[in-house]
N, C-alpha and C positions, 0 to 999 in steps of 0.2 A: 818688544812685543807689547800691545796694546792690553792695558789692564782693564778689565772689565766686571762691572762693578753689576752685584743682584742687590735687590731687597725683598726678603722675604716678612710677611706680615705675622705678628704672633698677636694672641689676645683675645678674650669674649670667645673660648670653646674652638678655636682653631689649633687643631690637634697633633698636624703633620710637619710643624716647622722645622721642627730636627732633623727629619729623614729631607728634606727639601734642602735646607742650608747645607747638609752632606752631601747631596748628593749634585749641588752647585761647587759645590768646594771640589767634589773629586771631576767634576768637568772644565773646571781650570779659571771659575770666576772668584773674584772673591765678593762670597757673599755676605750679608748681615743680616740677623734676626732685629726686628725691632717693630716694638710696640703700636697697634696703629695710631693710638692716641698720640704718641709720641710722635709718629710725621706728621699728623696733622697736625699740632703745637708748633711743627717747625715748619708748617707751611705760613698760618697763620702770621711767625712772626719773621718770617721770609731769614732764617738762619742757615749755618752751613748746615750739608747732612740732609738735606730736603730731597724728596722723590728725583728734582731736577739731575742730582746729584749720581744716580744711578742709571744705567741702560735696559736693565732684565729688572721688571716687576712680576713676585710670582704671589700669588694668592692661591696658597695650596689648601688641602682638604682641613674638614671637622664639621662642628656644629656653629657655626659663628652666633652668637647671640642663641644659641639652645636652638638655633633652626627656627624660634619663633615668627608669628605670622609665613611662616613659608622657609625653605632653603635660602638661604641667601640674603632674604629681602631686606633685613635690618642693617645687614652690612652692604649692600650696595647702595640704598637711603642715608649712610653715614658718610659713604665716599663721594656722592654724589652733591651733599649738601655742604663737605667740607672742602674736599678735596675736587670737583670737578672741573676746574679750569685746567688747574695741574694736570689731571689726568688726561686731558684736552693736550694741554700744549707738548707730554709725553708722546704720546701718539704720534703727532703733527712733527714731532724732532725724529721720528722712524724709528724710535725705541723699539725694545720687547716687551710685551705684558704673557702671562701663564697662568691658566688657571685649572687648578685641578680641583674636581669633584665640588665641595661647596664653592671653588672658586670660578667654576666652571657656572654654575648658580650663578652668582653674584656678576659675574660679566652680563650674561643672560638679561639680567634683573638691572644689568646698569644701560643696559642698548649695545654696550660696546661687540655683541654677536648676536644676529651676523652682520649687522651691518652694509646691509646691503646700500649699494652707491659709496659707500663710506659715508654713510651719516650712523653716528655715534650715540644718537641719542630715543631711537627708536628701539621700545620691545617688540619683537615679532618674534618669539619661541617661548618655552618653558620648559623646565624641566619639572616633573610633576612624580610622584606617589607610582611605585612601581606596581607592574598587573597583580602581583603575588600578594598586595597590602603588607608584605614583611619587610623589613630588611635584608639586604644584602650581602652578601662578605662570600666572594670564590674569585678564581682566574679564571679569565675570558681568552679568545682568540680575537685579536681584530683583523683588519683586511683593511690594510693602510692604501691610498690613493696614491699613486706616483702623481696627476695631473695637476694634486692640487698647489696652489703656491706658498703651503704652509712651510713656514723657515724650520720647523721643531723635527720634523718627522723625514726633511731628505735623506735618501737611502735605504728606508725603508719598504717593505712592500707587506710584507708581515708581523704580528709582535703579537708578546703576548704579555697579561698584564692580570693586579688581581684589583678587583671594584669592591666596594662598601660603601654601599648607601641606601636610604627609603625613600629618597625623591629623587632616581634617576632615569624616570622615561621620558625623551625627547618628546616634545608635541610644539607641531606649530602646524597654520593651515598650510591645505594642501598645494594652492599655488607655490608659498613660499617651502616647502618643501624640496617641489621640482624647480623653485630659482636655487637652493642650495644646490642642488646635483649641478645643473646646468654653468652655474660657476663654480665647480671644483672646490667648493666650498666643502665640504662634508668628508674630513679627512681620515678621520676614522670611522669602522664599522664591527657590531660585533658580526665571529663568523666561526664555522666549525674547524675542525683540526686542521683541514685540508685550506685552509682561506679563503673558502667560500663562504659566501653572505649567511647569517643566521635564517635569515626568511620568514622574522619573529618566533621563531622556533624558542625555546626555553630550553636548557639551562642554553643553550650558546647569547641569545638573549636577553638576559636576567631579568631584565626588566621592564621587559614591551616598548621599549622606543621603537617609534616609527622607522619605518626601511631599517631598521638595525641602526641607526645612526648613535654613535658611541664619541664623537667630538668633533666640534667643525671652526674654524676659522674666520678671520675678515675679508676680504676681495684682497689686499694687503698679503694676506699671510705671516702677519708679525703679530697679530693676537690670536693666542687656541687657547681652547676650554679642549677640557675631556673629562670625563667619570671617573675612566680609572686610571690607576695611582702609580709614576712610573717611578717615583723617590721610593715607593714601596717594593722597587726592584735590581737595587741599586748594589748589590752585591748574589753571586749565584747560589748564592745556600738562602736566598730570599725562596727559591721556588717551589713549590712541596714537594719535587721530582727529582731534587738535584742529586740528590743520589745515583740515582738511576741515568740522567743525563751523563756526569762524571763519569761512572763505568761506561756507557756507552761509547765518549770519547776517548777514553783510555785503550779499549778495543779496536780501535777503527786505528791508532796506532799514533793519535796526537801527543806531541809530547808536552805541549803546553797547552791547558786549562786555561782559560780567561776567569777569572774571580768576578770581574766586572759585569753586575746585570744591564739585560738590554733598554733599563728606565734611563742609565745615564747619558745615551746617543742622544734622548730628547734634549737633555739640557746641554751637553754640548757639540750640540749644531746652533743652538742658540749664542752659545759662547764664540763660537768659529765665525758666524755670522756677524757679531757685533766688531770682532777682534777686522774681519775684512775690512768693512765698514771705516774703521781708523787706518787701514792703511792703504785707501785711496786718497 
């Protein structure tokens, strides 16, 4: 079995590495936390242990740099100026890249989504100051795309997940909008209990992104951003229901409980994905 190798990014207010590196670990990669200064040093001086070195790059949530000048923007001006060929030739080798909530930012901020044609180096979205002017912090419904060719999300049609953030409403103009839908690009959505579209509706929308769009992908479908947080679900006593879920399974007359929350299918379909990949 093909070993399959993550890197998760720590450092400068990036908060979620833990729950990311666990919840890679329990999807069957083996991952590593490490420093960004620290790959970049080793890109710089072309050593082992370099981005090249890995398959799954996830840039999961926090504040990178205090969210200064904007979500993201410090930390994709960092990657950009240091690391950009790398993340160039990552790509171009058919790797994975992951980005959650500020990471989801920072792709955004780097061009690499959506990427339309597969050029990599255009902004065409943002993510912006939710309608509310507050902060965020609840679980959402999404209304997952079957059409789309995002590698993270096969199988599902539904999820549900919980968001925290102050700068997570999609906006981008309108045409490119409707090029997201129209290439299957637009994988996640928020939506009400039932999986249907929020309709900018609030709370199912927390935070006024356009058409409810809650994460979208490359034309590829080997890089996705999303808001919310699926490492943040990564066990079933993550959900503030689970109580209530458990009894109801227990009723219905299952005898086995899954422990496992439904954040870790994200990352291993990614893992599955990569492990294929080595054994054609």
């Amino acid at each position: 079995m093909r070993e399959v190798k993550a890197l998760v990014f720590t450092g400068y207010g990036l908060n979620c590495d833990y729950e990311t590196d666990f919840s890679l670990k329990a999807a069957g990669a083996q991952s590593h936390r490490v420093h960004i200064n620290e790959v970049i040093d080793r890109v710089r001086h072309d050593s082992e242990a370099a981005l090249a070195d890995y398959h799954i790059l996830v840039l999961g949530g926090g504040f990178s740099w205090a969210d200064d000048h904007g979500a993201g923007v410090l930390m994709a001006s960092k990657l950009r100026n240091h690391m950009g060929r790398e993340i160039e030739r990552f790509i171009r080798e058919g790797k994975l890249i992951l980005g959650i909530c500020n990471g989801f930012q920072v792709l955004v901020n780097l061009g690499l989504l959506p990427a339309f044609d597969h050029r990599y180096h255009e902004r065409r979205a943002a993510l912006t100051f939710n309608d509310s002017g507050n902060f965020i912090d609840q679980w959402v419904h999404l209304k997952v795309n079957p059409r789309s060719p995002c590698i993270f999300t096969r199988g599902f049609s539904t999820l549900e997940l919980p968001v925290r953030h102050g700068e997570g409403k999609f906006y981008a103009r309108s045409e490119d909008i409707q090029r997201l839908f129209q290439n299957n690009q637009v994988v996640l959505q928020y939506a009400d209990e039932s999986g249907n579209e929020a309709n900018g509706r609030r709370p199912q929308n927390p935070n006024g992104s356009l058409r409810d769009i809650a994460g979208i992908c490359d034309p590829s479908g080997r890089i996705f951003g999303l808001m919310p947080h699926p490492e943040a679900f990564n066990h079933f006593s993550n959900h503030p229901h689970w109580t209530r879920k458990r009894e109801a399974s227990v009723r219905r007359g299952e005898r086995e409980i899954p422990h496992e929350g439904e954040g870790i299918r994200i990352f291993r379909n990614a893992v599955e994905y990569v492990r294929t990949l080595g054994s054609e």
